[in-house]
C-alpha positions in Angstrom: -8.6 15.9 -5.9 -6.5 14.7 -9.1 -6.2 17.1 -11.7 -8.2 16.3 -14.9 -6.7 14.2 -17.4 -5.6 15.9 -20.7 -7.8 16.4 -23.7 -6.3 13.4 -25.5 -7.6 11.2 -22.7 -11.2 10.0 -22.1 -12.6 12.2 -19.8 -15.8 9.9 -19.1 -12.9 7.2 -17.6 -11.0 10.0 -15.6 -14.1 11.2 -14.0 -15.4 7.1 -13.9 -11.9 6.7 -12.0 -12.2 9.8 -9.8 -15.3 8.8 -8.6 -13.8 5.5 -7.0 -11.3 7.4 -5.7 -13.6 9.6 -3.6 -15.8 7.0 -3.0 -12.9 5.4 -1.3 -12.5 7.8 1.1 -15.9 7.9 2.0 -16.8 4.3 3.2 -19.8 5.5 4.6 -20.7 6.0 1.1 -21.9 9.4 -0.8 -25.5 10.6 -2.5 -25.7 11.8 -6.0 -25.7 15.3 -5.1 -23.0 14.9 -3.1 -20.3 12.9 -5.7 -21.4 15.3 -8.3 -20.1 18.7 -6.0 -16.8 16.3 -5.1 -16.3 15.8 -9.4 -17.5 19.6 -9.8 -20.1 18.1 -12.0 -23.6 17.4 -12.7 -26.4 15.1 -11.4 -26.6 13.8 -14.3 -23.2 12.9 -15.2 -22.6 10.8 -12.1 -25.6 8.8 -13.1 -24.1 8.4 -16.2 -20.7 7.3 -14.3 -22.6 5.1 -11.6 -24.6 3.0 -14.1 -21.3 1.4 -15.1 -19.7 1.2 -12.6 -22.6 -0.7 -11.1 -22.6 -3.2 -13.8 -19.4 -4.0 -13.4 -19.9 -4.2 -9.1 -17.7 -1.6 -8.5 -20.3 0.3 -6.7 -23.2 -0.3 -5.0 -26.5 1.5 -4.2 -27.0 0.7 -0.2 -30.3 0.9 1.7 -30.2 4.6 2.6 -29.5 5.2 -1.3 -25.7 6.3 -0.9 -23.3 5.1 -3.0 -20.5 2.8 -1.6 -17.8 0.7 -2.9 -18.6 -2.7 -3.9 -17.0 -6.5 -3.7 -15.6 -6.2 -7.5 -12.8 -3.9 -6.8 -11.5 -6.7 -4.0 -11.5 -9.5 -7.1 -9.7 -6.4 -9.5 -6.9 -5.9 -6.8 -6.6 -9.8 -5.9 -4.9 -9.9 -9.3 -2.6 -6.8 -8.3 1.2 -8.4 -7.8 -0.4 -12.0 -7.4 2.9 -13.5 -8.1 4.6 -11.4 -5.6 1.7 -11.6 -2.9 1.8 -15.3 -3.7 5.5 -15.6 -2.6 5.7 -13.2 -0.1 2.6 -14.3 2.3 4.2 -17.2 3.5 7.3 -16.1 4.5 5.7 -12.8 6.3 3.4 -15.0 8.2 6.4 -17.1 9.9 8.3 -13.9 10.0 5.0 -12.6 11.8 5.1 -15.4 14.4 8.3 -15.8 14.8 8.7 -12.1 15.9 5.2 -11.4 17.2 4.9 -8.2 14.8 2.7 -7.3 11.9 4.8 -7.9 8.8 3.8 -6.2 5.4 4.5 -5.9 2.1 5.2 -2.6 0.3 5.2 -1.5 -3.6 6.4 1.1 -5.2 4.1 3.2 -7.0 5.6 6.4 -8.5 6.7 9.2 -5.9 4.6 7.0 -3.0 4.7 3.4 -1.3 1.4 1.3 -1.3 0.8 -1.5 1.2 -0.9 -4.6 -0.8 -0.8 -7.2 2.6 -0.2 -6.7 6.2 0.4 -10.4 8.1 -0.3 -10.5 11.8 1.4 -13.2 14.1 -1.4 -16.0 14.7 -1.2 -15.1 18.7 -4.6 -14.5 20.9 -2.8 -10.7 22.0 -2.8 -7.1 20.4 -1.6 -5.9 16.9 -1.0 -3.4 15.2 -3.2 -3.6 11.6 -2.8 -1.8 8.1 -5.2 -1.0 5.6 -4.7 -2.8 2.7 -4.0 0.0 0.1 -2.4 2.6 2.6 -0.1 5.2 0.7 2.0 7.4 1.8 5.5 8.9 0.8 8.5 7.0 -0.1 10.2 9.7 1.9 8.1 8.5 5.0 8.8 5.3 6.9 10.5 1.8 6.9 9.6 0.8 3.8 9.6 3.6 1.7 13.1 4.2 2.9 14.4 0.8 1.8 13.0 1.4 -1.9 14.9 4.7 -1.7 17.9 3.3 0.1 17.8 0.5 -3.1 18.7 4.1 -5.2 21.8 5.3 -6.1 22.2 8.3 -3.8 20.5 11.3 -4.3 21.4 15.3 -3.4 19.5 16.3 -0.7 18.2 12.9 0.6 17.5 12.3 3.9 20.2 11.0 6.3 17.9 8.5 7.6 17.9 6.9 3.7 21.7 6.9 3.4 22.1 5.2 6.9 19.9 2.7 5.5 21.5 2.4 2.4 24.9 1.3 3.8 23.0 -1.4 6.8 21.3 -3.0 4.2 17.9 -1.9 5.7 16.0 0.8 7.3 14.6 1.8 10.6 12.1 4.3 11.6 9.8 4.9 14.1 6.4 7.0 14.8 6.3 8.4 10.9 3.5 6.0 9.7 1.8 5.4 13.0 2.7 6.8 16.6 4.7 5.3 18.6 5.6 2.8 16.1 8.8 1.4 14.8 9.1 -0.6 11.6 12.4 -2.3 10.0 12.5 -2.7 6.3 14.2 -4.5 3.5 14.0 -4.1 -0.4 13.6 -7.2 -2.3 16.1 -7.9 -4.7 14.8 -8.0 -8.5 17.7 -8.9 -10.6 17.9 -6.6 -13.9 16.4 -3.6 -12.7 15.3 -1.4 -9.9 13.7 -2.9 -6.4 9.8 -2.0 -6.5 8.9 -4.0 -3.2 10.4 -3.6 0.2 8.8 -6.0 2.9 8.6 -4.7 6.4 8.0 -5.8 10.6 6.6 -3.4 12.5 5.6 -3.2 16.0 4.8 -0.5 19.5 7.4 -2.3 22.2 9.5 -5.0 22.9 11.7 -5.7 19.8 14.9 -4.2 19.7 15.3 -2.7 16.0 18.8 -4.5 15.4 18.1 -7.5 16.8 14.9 -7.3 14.2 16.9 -6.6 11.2 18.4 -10.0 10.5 15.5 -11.8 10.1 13.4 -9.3 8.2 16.7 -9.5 5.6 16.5 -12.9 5.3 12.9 -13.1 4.9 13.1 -10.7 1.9 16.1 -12.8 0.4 14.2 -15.5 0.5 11.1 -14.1 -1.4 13.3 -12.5 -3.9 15.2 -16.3 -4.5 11.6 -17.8 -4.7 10.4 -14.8 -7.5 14.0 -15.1 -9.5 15.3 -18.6 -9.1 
């Protein structure tokens, strides 16, 4: 659980904001009783918190009276990186069928990498599929590599960073999902540092340099189309 916001900041939105965050990992939704002991609060607090956050269909009160996530968050993040998401979707979807892979595309977000749209080939066979707002480490995986790799080199980093820093992309395989390899490229943004890499990933039958190429151009071409 996040540590409490300072003094200086609202505590009512910290706790409003923590509650979507456990709420979030709870899909099957939560009771009262049982957000309150996840905030370390009271009852009546989290109705306080939930009346809200209901009005603004963040949450939702389902049939067996837990508390779930509602639709409003999905319009809130449809405006998160529109431009980018706008620009990039295309060109993962051909990237997707033209390799057979799931393509996706990564953002930066502090020490961590967030997925905001994972593109499957339009093929009638099996997939590998993200969920939309997966984090994890910049230090772990294809994409978060290529952000880091996009860095001026660091003490300490790993190797697997500085190998992709002088191809021009990275490669891993079984650190975001087993079994899995993914190829990733930074996109370009002129002026300042990258914060989105783009990314095909797949189980078997792609050879990782053979892969690279296309997932390059495919990210220079979505950085031309943002910065022409």
């Amino acid at each position: 659980m996040p540590e409490p916001s300072p003094a200086t900041h609202s505590q009512t939105l910290d706790r409003g904001l923590r509650a979507l965050e456990v709420l979030a990992t709870h899909p099957d939704g939560l009771s009262v009783s049982e957000l309150a002991a996840a905030l370390e609060t009271h009852r009546a607090a989290v109705y306080r918190l939930l009346g809200p956050l209901g009005d603004h269909h963040l949450v939702r009160r389902a049939d067996d009276g837990r508390f779930v996530l509602a639709p409003g968050l999905i319009e809130l993040a449809a405006g998160v990186q529109r431009r980018l998401t706008e620009a990039a979707a295309p060109v993962l979807q051909r990237l997707a069928d033209q390799l057979r892979a799931t393509t996706a595309l990564t953002v930066r977000d502090g020490d961590e990498a967030v997925m905001i749209l994972a593109v499957i080939p339009r093929e009638p066979r099996i997939h590998l599929t993200y969920r939309q707002g997966m984090r994890h480490p910049l230090t772990q995986g294809a994409p978060g590599h290529a952000l880091l790799a996009a860095l001026p080199a660091q003490p300490g980093e790993d190797e697997e960073i500085a190998q992709a820093r002088e191809r021009g992309y990275s490669i891993t395989t079984g650190q975001l999902l087993p079994g899995a390899t993914g190829v990733a490229v930074a996109l370009a943004a002129p002026g300042h540092e990258p914060e989105a890499s783009i990314s095909a990933v797949w189980i078997t039958g792609l050879d990782p340099e053979a892969v690279a190429p296309d997932v390059v151009a495919a990210a220079r071409e979505i950085s031309a189309s943002l910065w022409s």
